[in-house]
N, C-alpha and C positions, 0 to 999 in steps of 0.2 A: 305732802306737808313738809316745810319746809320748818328747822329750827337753826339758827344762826347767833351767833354770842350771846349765851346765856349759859348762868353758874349754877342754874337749880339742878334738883337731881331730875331725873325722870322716872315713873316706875311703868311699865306698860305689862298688862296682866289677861291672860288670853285675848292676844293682838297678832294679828299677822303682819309682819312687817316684813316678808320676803322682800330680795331685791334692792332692800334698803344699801344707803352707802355712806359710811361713817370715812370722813377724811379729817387731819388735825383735829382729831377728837382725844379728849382726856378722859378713858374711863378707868381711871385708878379707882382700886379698890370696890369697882360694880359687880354685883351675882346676879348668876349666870344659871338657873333651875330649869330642869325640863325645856333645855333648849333645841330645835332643831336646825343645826348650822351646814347640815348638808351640804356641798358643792358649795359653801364659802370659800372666800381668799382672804387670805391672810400677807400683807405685804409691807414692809419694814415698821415691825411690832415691836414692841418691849412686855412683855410676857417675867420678867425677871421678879422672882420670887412668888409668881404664880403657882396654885394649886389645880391641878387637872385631877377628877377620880370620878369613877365609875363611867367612862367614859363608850363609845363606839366608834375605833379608830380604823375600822376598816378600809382597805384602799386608802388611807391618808399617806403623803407623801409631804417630808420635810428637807429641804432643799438650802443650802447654805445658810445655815443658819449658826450661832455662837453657842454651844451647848456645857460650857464649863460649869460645871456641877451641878447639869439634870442628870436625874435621877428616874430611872421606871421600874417601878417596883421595890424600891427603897438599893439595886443596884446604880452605879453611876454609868454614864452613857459610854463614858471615854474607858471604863473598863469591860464594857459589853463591846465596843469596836476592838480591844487589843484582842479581846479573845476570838473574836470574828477576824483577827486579819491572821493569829497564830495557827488557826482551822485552815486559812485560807490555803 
């Protein structure tokens, strides 16, 4: 199925939509419950002021990305790498 310019919302509710591929998509401000994103990609996002919790970040892997003022676990990132490089 194809959807193409249109401003409605969508809500899909026990839907499998594996495989699917969101390109120039505006999903500000969409929830995101009991999702399985499994082996997703994620590739030039804007995530900024985004809320992640209760999450399973197993094997995830974040790769160049702008992290000024995330925050994990209510620490900030850039003060988790100074102490990770003072270890180092």
């Amino acid at each position: 199925m194809k959807i193409q310019n249109t401003n409605e919302p969508l809500q899909a509710n026990n839907a499998n939509l594996s495989k699917s591929v969101f390109d120039d998509v505006n999903l500000q401000e969409a929830m995101f419950t009991n999702v399985n994103l499994s082996k997703a990609q994620f590739t030039d996002i804007n995530f900024s002021g985004a809320k992640f919790s209760n999450l399973n970040l197993t094997n995830v892997e974040i790769e160049a990305c702008e992290t000024t003022g995330m925050k994990i676990r209510g620490v900030l990132v850039s003060e988790l790498f100074d102490a990770y490089r003072r270890k180092a």
